[in-house]
C-alpha positions as CSV (number, residue, x, y, z in Angstrom):
1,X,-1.1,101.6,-52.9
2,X,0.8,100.6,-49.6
3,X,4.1,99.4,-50.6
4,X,5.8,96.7,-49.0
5,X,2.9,94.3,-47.8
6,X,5.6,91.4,-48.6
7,X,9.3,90.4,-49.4
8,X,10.8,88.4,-52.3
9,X,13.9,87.5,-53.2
10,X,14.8,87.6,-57.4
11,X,17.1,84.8,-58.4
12,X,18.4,84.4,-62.0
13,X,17.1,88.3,-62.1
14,X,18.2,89.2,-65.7
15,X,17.3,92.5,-65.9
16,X,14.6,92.2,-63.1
17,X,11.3,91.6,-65.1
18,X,10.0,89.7,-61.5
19,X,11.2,92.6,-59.6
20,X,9.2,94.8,-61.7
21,X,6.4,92.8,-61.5
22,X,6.6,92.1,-57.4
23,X,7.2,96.2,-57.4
24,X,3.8,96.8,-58.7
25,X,1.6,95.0,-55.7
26,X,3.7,95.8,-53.1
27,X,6.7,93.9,-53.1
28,X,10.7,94.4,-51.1
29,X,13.3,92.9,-52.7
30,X,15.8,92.0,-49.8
31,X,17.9,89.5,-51.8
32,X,18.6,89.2,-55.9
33,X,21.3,87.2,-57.9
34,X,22.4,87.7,-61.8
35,X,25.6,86.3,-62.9
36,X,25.8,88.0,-66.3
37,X,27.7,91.3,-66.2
38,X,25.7,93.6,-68.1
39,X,22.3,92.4,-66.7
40,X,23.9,93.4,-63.4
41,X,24.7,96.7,-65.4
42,X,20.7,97.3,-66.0
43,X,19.4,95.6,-62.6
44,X,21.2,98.2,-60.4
45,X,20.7,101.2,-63.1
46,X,17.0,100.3,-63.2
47,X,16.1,99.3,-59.1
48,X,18.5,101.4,-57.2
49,X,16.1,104.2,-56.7
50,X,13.3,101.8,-55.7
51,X,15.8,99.3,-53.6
52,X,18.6,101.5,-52.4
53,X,19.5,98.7,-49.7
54,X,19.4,96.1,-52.6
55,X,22.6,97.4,-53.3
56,X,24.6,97.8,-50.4
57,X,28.5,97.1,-49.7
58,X,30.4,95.7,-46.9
59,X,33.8,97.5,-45.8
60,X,35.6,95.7,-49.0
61,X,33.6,96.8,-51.2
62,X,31.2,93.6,-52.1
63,X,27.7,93.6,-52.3
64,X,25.4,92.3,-49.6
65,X,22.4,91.2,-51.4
66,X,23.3,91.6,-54.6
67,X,24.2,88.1,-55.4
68,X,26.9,87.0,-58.6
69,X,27.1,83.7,-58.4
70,X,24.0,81.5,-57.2
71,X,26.0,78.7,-56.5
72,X,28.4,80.2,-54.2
73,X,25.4,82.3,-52.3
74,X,25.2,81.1,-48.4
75,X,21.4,80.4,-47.8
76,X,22.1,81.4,-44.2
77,X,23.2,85.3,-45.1
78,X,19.5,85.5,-47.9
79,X,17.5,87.6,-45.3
80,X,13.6,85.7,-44.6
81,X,11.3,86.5,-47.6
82,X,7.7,85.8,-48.1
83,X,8.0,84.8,-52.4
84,X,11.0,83.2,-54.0
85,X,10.6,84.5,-57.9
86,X,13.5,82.6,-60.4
87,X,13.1,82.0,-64.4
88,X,16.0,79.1,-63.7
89,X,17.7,77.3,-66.8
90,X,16.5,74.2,-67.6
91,X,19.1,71.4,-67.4
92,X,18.7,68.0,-67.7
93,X,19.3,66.1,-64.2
94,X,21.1,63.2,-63.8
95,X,18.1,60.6,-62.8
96,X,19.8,57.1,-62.1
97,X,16.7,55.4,-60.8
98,X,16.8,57.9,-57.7
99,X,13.4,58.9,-55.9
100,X,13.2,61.7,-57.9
101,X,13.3,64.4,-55.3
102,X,15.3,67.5,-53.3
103,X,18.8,64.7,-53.8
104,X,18.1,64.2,-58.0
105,X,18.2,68.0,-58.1
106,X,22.3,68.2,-56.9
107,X,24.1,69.5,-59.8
108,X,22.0,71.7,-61.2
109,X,20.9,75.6,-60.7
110,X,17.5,74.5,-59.9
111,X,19.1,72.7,-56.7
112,X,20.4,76.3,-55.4
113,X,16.7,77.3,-55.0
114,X,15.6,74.3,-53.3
115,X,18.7,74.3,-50.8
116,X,17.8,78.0,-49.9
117,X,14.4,77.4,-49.2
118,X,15.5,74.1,-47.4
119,X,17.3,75.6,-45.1
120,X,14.6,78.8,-44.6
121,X,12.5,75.6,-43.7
122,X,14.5,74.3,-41.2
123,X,15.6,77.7,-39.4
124,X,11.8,78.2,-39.0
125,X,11.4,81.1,-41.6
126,X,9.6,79.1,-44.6
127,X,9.1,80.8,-47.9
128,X,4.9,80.8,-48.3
129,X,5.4,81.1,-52.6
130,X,7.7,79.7,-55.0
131,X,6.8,81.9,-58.3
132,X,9.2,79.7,-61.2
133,X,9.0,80.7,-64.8
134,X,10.6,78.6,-67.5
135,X,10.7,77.8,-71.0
136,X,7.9,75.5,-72.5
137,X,9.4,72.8,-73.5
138,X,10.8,71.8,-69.5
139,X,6.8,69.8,-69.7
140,X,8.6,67.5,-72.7
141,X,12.3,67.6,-71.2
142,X,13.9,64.6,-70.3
143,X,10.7,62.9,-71.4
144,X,8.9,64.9,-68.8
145,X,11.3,63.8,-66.0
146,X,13.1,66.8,-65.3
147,X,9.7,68.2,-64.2
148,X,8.9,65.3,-62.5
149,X,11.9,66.0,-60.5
150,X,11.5,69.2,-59.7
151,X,7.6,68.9,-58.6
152,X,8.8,65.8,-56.4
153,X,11.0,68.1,-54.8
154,X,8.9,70.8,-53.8
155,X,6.7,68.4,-52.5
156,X,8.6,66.7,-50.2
157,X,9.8,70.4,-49.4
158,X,6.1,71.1,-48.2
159,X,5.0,73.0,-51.0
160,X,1.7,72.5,-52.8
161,X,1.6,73.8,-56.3
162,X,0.1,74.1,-59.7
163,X,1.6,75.0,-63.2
164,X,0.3,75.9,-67.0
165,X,1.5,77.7,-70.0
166,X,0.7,81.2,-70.5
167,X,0.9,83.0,-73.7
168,X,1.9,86.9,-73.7
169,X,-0.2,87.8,-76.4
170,X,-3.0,87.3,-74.4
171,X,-2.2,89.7,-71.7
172,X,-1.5,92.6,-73.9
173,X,2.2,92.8,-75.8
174,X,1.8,91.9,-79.2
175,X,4.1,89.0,-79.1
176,X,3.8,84.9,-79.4
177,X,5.3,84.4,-76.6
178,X,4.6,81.1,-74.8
179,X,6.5,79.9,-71.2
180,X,5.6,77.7,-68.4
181,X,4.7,79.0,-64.8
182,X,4.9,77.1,-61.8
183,X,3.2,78.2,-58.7
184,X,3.6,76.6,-55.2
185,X,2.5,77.6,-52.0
186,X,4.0,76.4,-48.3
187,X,0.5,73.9,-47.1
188,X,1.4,74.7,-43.4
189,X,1.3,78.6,-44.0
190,X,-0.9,79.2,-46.9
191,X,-4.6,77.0,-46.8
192,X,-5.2,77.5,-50.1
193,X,-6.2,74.4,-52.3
194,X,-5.3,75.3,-55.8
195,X,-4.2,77.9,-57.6
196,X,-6.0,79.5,-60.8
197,X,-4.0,80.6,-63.5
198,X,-4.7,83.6,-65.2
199,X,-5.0,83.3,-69.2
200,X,-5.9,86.9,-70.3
201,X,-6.2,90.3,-69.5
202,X,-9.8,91.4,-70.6
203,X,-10.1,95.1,-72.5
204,X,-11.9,96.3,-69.4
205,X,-8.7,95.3,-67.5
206,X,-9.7,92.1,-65.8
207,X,-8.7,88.5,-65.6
208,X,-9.6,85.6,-68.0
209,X,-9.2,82.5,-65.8
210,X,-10.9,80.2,-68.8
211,X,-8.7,78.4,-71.0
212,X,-10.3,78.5,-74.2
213,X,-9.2,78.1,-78.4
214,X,-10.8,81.9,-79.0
215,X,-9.5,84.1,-76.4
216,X,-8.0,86.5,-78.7
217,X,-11.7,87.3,-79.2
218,X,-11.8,88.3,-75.1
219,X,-8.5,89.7,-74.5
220,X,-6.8,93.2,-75.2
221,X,-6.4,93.8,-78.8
222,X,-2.7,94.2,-80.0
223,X,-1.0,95.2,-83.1
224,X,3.1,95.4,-83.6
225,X,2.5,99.3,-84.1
226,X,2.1,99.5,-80.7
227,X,5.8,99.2,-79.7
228,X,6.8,101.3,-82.8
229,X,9.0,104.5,-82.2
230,X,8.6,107.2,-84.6
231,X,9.4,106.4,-88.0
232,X,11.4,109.8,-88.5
233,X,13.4,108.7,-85.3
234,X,14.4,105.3,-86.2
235,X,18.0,105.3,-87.9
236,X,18.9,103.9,-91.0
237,X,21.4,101.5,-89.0
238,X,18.1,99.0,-88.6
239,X,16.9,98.6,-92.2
240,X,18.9,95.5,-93.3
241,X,21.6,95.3,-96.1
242,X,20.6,93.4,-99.1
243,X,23.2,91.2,-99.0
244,X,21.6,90.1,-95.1
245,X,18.1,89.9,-97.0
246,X,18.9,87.9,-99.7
247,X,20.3,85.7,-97.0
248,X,17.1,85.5,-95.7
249,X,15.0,84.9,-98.3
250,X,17.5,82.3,-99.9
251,X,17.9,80.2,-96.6
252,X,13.9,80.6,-96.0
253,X,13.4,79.1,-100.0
254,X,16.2,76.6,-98.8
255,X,14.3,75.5,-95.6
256,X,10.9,75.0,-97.2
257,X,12.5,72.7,-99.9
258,X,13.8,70.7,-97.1
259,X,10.8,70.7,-95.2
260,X,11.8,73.1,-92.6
261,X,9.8,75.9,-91.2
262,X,13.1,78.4,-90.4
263,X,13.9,81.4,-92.0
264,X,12.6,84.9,-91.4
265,X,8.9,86.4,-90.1
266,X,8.0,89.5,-91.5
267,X,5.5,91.7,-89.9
268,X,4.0,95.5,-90.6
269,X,2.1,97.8,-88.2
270,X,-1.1,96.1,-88.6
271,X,0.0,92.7,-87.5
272,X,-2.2,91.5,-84.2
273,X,1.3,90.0,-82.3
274,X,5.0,88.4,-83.7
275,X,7.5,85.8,-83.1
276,X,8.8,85.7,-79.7
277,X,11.8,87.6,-79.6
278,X,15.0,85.5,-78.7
279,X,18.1,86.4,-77.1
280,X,20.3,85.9,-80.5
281,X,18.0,89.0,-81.7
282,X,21.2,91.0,-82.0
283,X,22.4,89.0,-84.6
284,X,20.2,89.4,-87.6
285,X,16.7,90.1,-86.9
286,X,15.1,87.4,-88.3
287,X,12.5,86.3,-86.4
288,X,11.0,89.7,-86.4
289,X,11.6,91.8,-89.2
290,X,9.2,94.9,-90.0
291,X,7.9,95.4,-93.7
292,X,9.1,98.7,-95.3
293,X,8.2,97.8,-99.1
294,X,5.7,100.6,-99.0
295,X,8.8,102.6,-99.1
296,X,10.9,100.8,-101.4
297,X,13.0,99.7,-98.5
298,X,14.3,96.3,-97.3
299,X,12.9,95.3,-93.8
300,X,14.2,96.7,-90.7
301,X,14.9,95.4,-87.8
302,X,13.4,96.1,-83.7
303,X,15.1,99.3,-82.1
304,X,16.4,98.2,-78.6
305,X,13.7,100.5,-76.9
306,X,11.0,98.3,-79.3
307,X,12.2,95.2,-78.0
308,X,11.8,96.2,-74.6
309,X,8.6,97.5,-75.4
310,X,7.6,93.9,-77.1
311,X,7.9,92.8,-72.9
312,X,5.9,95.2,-71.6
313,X,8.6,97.3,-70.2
314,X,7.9,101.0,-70.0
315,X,10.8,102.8,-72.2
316,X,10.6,106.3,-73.8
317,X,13.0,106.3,-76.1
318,X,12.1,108.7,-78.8
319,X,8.2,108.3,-78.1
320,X,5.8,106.5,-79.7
321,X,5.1,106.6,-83.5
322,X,1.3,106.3,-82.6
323,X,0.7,109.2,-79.3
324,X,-2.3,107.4,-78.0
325,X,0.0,103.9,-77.1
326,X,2.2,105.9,-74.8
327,X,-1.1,105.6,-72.6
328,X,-2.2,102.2,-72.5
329,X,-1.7,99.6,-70.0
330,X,1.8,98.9,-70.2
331,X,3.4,102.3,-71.1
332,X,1.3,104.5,-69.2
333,X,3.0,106.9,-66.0
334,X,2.0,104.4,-63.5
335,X,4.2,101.9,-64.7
336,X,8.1,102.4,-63.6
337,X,9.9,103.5,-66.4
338,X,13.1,101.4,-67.7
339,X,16.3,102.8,-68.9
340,X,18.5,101.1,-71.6
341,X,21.9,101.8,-70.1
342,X,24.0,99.1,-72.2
343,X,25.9,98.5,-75.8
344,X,22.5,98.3,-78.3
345,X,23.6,94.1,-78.5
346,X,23.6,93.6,-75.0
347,X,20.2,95.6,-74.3
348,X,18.7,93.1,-77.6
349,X,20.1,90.1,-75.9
350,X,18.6,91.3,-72.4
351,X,15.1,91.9,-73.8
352,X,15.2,88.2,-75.5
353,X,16.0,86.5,-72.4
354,X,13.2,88.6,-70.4
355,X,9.9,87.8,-69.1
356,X,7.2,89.5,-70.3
357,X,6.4,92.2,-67.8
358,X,2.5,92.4,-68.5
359,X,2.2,88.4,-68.0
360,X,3.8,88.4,-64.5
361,X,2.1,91.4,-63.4
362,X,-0.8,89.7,-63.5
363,X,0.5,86.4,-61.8
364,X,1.9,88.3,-59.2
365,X,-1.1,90.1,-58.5
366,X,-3.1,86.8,-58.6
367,X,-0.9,85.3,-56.1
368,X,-0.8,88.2,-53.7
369,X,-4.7,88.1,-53.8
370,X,-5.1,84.2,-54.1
371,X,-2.4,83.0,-51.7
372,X,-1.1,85.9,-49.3
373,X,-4.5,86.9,-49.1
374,X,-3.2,90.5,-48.4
């Protein structure tokens, strides 16, 4: 594949599941921003090879492109890109009978990446694709008005756009892991009319653009076994004390009395997807915990390279506990390989806040074909 057809820039990069993703059909990163320390840590351990200039210093020592702080980055000094990629926060805006537009958004992260592609706009230089991810519940937030905001501004920005929920377990990780996408495209530059959303990948490796109630019938076919490492490898750190799982089973007995649905999920090899993984993973495990009864054993926990692996990244770690998955689409040689190169909390933490790598492949491809029609 020719490499660099287009440019992004990644903001709110986390560990760089967009960059990833943008990587794979022929993407340069010229600009990227993650505040968190340690993400930083894993971005510039995991895209330096592929993005040496990513990464470089002035005279004093600070990066160029490698933005900290969103809301102290200086639009004019982001170098022109094609596709602005950002999983922003959601936070509520404060909507005083305003027009609900590019002026509402002041305040919030989400107004950082409308004033810098406000001001590509006006130097001449407009962005053709806004590619925002975010967490499901931004359709109900605010009673719906915080989206409403943020659609109102990229039209009056110039953008055209479409949006939808996408679900990772349709697109090969065997995870329940719903988020919203939004799509836009610049209506002066790109002549597209819509937008079609991707909802699967099929086993033959193509898309499913039908929303339908049985698509697990079309899609790959997952089970949780095929992130496992090799049970002889996996320490006995992650099998979890009985006081923790009497914890867990009293606060789940607790919970149903009350009419709750929280407590743990338990899970064994044969298990078509999980819980979505969360960034408070680290702290006990619960909303994935693998079975080990067979061997007279409380459940364990996800290994760090596991919960990677749950995203679609491709990590080695001690290698797969069935061969045959260190093949398939997401773990094979042709995908880049990520390195865990962080304390084992942060790396959990990390992976919970991540996209899922095999769901914004596919977007990314989609909108390279659909809207840059390259």
């Amino acid at each position: 594949m020719k490499k660099n057809k287009f440019t992004f820039i990644d903001l709110f990069a986390g560990i760089g599941g967009f960059h990833t993703a943008m990587h794979s059909v022929g993407g340069k990163c010229v600009f990227a921003s993650e505040w968190d320390k340690y993400a930083r840590i894993s971005y510039e351990a995991n895209y330096k090879n592929i993005e040496p200039d990513l990464f470089l210093k002035d005279s004093n020592g600070n990066y160029l492109f490698f933005n900290n702080d969103i809301t102290e980055a200086i639009p004019e000094n982001i170098p022109a890109f094609d596709i602005c990629c950002g999983g922003f926060p959601c936070q509520p805006f404060s909507i005083a009978g305003l027009r609900r537009g590019f002026e509402d958004t002041r305040g919030t992260l989400f107004f950082n990446i409308a004033n810098i592609v406000k001001q590509k706009i006006d130097s001449g230089i407009p962005p053709k694709v806004l590619f925002l991810e975010n967490v499901k519940g931004l359709k109900t937030h605010m009673k719906g008005e915080t989206l409403k905001t943020i659609l109102a501004t990229l039209e009056e920005l110039g953008y055209a756009y479409n949006f939808d929920v996408l679900n990772a377990k349709y697109f090969g990780v065997p995870q329940n892991r719903e988020r919203l996408f939004i799509v836009a495209w610049y209506k002066d530059l790109v002549k597209s009319t819509t937008f079609k959303f991707p909802y699967g990948i099929a086993p033959d490796g193509s898309t499913i653009y039908e929303k339908s109630k049985d698509l697990g019938d079309k899609v790959i076919k997952t089970k949780v076994s095929d992130i496992f490492e090799p049970e002889d490898s996996i320490d006995s750190y992650y099998t979890i004390s009985d006081r923790l799982w009497i914890g867990h089973q009293e606060r789940k007995k607790r919970n149903k009395a009350n009419g709750k649905g929280f407590g743990y999920s338990l899970f064994n090899e044969n298990s078509v997807y999980c819980s979505t993984i969360s960034a408070r993973y680290w702290k006990d495990g619960s909303e994935i915990l693998i079975d080990q009864s067979d061997k007279g054993l409380n459940p364990r926990k996800l290994t760090p390279t596991e919960a990677g692996r749950l995203q679609g990244y491709r990590i080695i770690g001690n290698g797969w506990q069935f061969p045959e998955n260190a093949n398939n689409q997401n773990y094979n040689p042709k995908n880049l390989e990520f390195h865990i190169v962080v304390p084992r909390k942060e790396a959990y933490h990390q992976f919970g806040n991540s996209v899922a790598i095999p769901v914004i492949k596919r977007l990314s491809k989609e909108i390279v074909e659909q809207l840059l029609d390259i």
